[in-house]
N, C-alpha and C positions, 0 to 999 in steps of 0.2 A: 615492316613499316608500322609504328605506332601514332594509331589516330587520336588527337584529344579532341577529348568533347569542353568545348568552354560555355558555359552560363551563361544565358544572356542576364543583362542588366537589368532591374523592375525601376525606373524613372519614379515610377507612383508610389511604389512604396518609401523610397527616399525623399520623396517631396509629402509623406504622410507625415512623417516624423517630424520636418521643420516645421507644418501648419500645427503639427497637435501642439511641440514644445513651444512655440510662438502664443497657442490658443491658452497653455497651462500659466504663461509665466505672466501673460496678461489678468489670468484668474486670480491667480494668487496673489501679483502683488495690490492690485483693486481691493479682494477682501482684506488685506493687512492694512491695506489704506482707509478701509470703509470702517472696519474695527476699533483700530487704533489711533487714526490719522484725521486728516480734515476732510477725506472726499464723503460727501453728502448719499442719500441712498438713491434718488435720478443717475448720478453719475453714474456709479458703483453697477446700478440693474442696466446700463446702457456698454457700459463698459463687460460687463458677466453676455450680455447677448452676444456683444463684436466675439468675446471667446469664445462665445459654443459655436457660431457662424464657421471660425477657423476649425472648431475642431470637426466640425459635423463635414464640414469638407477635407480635414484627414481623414477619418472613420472610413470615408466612399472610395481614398485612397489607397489606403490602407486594405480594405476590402480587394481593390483589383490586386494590388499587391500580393497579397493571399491566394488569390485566384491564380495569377500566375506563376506562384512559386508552385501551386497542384500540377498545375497543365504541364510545364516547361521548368520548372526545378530553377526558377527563374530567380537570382539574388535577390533576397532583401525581404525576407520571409522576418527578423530579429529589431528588422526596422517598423515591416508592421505591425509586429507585438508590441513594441514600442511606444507607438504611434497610440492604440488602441489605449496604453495606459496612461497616456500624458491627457487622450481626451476625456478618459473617466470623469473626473472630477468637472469640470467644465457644464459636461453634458449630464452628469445626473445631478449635479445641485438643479440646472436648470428643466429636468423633465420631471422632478420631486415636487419645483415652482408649478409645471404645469398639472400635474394630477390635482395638485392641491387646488389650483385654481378652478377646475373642471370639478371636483368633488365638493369644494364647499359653496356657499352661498355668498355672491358679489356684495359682502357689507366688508364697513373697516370700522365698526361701533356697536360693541357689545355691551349690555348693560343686565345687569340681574333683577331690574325694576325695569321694563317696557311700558308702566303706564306713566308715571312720573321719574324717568332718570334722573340721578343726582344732578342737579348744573357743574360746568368746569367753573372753579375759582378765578383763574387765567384762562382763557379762551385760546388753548395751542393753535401757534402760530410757526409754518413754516415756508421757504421757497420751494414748493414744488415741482417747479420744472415741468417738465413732460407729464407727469406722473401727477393729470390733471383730475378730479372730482369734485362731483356734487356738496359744497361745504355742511348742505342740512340735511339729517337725520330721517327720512319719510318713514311713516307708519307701515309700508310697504317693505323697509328695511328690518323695522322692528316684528314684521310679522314672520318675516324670513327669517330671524334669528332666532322665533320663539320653534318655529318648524323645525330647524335645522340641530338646536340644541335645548330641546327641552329641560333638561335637566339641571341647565344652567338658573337657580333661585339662588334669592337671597339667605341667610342666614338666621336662626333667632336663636338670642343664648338668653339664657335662663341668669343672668348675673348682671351687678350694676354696670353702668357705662364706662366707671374708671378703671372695673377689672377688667372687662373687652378691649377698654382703650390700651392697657398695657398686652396685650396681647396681637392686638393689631401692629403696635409697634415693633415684638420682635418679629414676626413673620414677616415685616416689609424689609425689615434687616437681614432676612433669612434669604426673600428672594429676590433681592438687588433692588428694590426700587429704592431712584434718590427722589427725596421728598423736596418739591421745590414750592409749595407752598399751604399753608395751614387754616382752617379758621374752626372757630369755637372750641378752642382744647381746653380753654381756662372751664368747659363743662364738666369736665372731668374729674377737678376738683374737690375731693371731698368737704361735702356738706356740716362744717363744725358746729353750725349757729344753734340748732337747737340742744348740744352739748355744754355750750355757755352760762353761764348764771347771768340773766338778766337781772339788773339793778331795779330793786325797789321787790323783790321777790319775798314772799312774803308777809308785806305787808299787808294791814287790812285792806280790802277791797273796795270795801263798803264807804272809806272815807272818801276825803275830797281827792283830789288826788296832788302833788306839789306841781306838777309843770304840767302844763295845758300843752297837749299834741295840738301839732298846727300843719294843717294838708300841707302834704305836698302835690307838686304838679304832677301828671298824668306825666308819667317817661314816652318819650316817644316812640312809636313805633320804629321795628327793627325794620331793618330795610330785607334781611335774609329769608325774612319770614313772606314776603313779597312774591320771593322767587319760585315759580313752580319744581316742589323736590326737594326745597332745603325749607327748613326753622332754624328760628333763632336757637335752638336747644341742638341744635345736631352737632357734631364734630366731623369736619371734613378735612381729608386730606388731599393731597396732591401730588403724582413724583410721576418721575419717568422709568420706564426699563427697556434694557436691550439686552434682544437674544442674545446666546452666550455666546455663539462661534459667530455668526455673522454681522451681528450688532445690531438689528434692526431697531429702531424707536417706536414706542410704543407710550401713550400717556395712560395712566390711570389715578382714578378717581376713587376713596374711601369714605362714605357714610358710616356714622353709627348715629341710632336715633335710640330714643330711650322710652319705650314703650311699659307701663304699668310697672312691671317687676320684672322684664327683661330688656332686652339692647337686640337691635337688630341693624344687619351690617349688610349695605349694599355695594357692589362694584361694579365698575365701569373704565371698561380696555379698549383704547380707541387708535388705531395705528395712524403713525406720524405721517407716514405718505402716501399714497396709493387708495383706488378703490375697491381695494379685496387684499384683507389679510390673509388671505389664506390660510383661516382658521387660525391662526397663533393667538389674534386675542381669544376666544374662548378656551384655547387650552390652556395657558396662564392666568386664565380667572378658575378656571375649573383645581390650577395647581395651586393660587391661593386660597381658597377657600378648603380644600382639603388640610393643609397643611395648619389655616387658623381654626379648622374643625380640631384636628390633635393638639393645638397647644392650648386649648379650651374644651378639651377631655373632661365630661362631665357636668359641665354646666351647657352644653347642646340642649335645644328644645325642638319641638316641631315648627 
């Protein structure tokens, strides 16, 4: 008489696999939506949580599934591998979120000047949804940030404004930022006027002279010169950038001011939503500044 042994069934490990591929397919199409498409970054981080929710409860399934394919040789041991790999992605984009946010310091506004930040041109405007904060900057932010990333200064090169300013330029080409608004670049300018021949050059001095100068009015004050952080002589930029895989929005702001015989270049990365970048503004300030340090090889000062 031949006994067969049958397997029992593992329920959990087969109900791992429908929540993880349920949890994956919600990740994935949200990031392709958040990336590519119109869904917003509220939606997109509420939507990335409802997935990990699903996956974190295959993982547990998955888990007994495991358990009892050891105990009882119980079917469904290829379901919980499964399962385990649909929730990867899900669960570590969002536990990557969590360290980040546990390690770095709660700002969303990094700036390489702490005592006068450049002012924004346009004043980024977004619906934030859930993904409520504090709109002003406190000293208590900026001291966090000086703690947290010391090493994040501004810049001084040793060269005029207009050769910084082309340089600036390709590096925001280099690292995606769209420029969506400008002021003071006609500074940039090279200065021809005193290459000119002035009319009347020359002549004696000592004489009368043919036409009488006649004042003009005081020009009036610039209003940029007003603003704590910018002069009239500065060149400001303004663009946006998003991470490369995920898209996140990010504004940032470029200073150059033109100091004696050098140019010094300030930045300021202020994430579009949320109260905690999770470090991503200071690490793309820290990547543009590297990268305008190379392509301004050589004229670096202290």
């Amino acid at each position: 008489m031949i006994v067969r042994y049958e397997r029992p069934y593992s329920h959990a490990a087969h109900w791992a696999r429908r929540l993880a591929r349920i949890a994956f397919a919600i990740f994935a199409l949200s990031l392709l939506a958040h990336r590519f498409g119109p869904l917003t970054t509220p939606h997109f981080l509420a939507l990335a949580l409802l997935s990990g929710a699903f996956a974190l409860v295959g993982v547990v399934l998955a888990t007994i599934g495991l358990a009892r394919l050891w105990q009882v040789a119980a079917v469904g041991g290829i379901a919980s591998l499964s399962a385990l790999v649909y929730a990867a992605a899900p669960l570590g984009f969002l536990g990557f979120g969590a360290v980040q946010y546990l390690r770095r310091p709660a700002i969303y506004d990094v700036t390489t000047d702490t005592v006068t930040p450049p002012p924004w041109i346009r004043v980024p405007a977004a619906e934030r949804s859930w993904l409520a904060r504090n709109p002003t900057v406190t000293p208590q932010d900026r001291e966090a940030q000086i703690v947290a990333y010391p090493g994040l200064t501004g810049r001084r090169y040793d060269g005029a404004l207009d050769r910084v300013f082309q340089g600036v330029r390709k590096v925001i080409g280099e690292t995606r930022i769209a420029t969506t608004a400008e002021l003071g670049v006609e500074n940039a300018r090279a200065d021809f006027e005193d290459l000119a021949v002035r009319p009347g050059a020359g002549v004696d001095t000592n004489g009368e002279p043919d036409v009488i100068p006649v004042p003009a009015a005081r020009p009036a004050p610039d209003v940029d010169g007003a603003l704590p952080g910018r002069l009239s002589s500065d060149i400001v930029l303004q663009g946006e950038w998003r991470t490369l895989i995920v898209g996140f929005r990010f504004d940032v702001l470029i200073r150059l001011r033109e100091e004696a015989e050098t140019t010094f270049v300030d930045l300021r990365v202020a994430s579009r939503y949320g109260a905690h970048d999770l470090g991503m503004g200071a690490a793309f300030a820290e990547e543009f500044l590297r990268a305008l340090d190379a392509e301004l090889l050589g004229i670096a000062g202290g």
